[in-house]
N, C-alpha and C positions, 0 to 999 in steps of 0.2 A: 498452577499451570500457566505460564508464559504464550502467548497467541503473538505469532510475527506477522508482519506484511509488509510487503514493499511498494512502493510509489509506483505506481503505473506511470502517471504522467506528471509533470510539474505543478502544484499548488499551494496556495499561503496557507496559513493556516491563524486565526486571533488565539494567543493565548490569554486566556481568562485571568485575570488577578483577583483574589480574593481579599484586596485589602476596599477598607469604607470606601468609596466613591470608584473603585476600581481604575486607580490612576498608573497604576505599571503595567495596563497592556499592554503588547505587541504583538508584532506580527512575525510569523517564522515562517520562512520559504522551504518547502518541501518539495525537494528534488525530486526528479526519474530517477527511480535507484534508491534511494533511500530506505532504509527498513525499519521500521517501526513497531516497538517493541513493546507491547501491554504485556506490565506485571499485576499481580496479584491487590494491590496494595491500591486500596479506594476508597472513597468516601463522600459522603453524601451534604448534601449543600440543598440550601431553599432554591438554587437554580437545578438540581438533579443529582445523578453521581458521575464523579471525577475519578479516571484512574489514569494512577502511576506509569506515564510512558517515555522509551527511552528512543533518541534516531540515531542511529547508528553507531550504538553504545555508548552517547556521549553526552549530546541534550536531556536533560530530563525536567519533568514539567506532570501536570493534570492535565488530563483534554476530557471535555465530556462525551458521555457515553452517545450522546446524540449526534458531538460531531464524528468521531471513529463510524457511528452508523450509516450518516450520509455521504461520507467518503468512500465507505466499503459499497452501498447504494450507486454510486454516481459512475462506479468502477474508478476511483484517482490510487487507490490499493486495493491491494489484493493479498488472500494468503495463500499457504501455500498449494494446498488442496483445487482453490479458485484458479492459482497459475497456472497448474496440471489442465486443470479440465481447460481452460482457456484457451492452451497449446495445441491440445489436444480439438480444438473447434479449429482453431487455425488451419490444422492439418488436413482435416475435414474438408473446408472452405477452398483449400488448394486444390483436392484430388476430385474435388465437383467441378476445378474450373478448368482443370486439363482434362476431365470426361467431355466438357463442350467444347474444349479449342478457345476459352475465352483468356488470352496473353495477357489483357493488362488486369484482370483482375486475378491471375496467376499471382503476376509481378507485385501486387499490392498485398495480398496475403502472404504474399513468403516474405517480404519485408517485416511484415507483421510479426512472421513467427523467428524471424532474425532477432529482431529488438526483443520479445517477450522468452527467447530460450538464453538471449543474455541478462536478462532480470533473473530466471529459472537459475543459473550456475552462479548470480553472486549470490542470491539469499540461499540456497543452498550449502556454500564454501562459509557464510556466516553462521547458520545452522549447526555447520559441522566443526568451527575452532569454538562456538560456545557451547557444546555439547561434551569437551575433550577436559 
């Protein structure tokens, strides 16, 4: 089973090398927007287990299971269940701030759920032509 998620917000990311002295790290910049794609396909190393992932069906790489954890932790992704219910707080967060008449915290959550329902419709629209 395949587990997507997409960048919430901008961050690097070290990818790990597994050669002696670990001399081809780098570092990969992960977009807003970006989705990231954990396949099945893992393995395990004296530093933990590594799975097969893809960003935006193109990079592919190991990332460890620890970093995808702190990342999903830190909310920098989310999937898609997490977007839903996130939107869904947004909306929340709106309709509590126009029960009090409170405008600029209106205007900052509906910001919010501007940016997170255009995250919602592209992982979505990629959802659906890799599903076809």
């Amino acid at each position: 089973m395949l587990q997507h998620f997409i960048a919430l917000k901008t961050f690097e990311h070290q990818i790990d090398c597994f050669c002696p002295g670990g001399e081809h790290a780098e570092i990969l910049i992960l977009n807003e927007g970006d989705i990231i794609e954990v396949t099945n396909e893992r393995k395990f190393t004296m530093r933990g287990w590594y799975f097969l992932v893809s960003i935006n069906n193109k990079n592919m790489f190991f990332m460890a299971h620890d970093d995808l954890e702190m990342y999903f932790m830190k909310e920098q992704i989310l999937s898609v269940l997490d977007l839903d219910l996130h939107i869904n707080y947004l909306q929340f967060k709106i309709n509590e701030a126009l029960d009090v008449g409170d405008e600029t915290t209106f205007l900052n959550y509906t910001n919010k759920l501007i940016q997170s329902s255009e995250l919602q419709a592209k992982l979505k629209m990629y959802l659906d032509a890799v599903e076809v």
